[in-house]
C-alpha positions, 0 to 999 in steps of 0.5 A, a space after each residue: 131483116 128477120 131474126 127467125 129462119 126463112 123457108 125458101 119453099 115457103 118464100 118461093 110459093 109466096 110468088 109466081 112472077 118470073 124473072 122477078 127476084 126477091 130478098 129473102 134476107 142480107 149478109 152485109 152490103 149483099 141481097 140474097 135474092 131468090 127467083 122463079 126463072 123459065 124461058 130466057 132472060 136477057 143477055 146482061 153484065 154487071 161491071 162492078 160485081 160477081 153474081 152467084 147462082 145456087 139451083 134450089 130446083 130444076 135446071 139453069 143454063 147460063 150462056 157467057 161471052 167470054 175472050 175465048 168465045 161462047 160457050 154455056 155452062 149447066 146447072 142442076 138443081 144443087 149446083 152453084 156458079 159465079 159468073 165474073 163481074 163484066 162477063 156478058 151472060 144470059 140465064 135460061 131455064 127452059 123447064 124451069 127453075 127455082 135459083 138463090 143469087 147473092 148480090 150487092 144490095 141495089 143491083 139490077 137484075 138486068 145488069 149494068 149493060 143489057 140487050 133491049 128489055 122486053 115489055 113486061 119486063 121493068 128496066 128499072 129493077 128487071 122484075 116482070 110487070 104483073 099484068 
């Protein structure tokens, strides 16, 4: 871990893959990831954690199936939102995003139940597979 402060501009122009989070730094037992999102992701829970998203650019959209039903909540940039552990959720950003998440270290970006992983992405972590 760096004892210098971390610029999240410079950070996020180090990598281009999609859906591939990156530790910019941790606070405790907790990854404070940031990621470049477009498209859809996959729908997914994490049954142990909540996970927290702060919009650093663009636009999130975040689908959760709750008790109540569906619905989707809508983050500008500058926006945060926990979704709460097992929630089922399925982020998109269908302009693009840059996003900052709080997480135990360890967890899989794809969660702890998920849809089927697409290809290019690893089932292990949920980054994208460089091609």
């Amino acid at each position: 871990m760096s004892n210098q402060p971390i610029l999240l501009s410079q950070a996020l122009a180090s990598f281009d893959a999609l859906w591939s989070p990156r530790i910019a730094t941790r606070v405790n037992d907790y990854d404070v990831r940031i990621a470049k999102v477009a498209g859809e992701h996959i729908w997914h829970a994490h049954d142990h954690t909540d996970e927290f998203f702060l919009v650093l650019d663009g636009e999130l959209h975040i689908s959760l199936r709750e008790p109540e039903g569906e619905r989707t909540v809508l983050l500008p940039r500058g926006a945060v939102f926990t979704v709460p552990a097992g929630t089922e959720h399925k982020p998109y950003a269908p302009s693009g995003a840059a996003i900052l998440m709080f997480e135990p270290t360890g967890t899989p970006t794809v969660g702890d139940r998920h849809d089927e992983i697409p290809d290019h992405v690893d089932a292990t972590t949920g980054h994208t597979l460089d091609a």
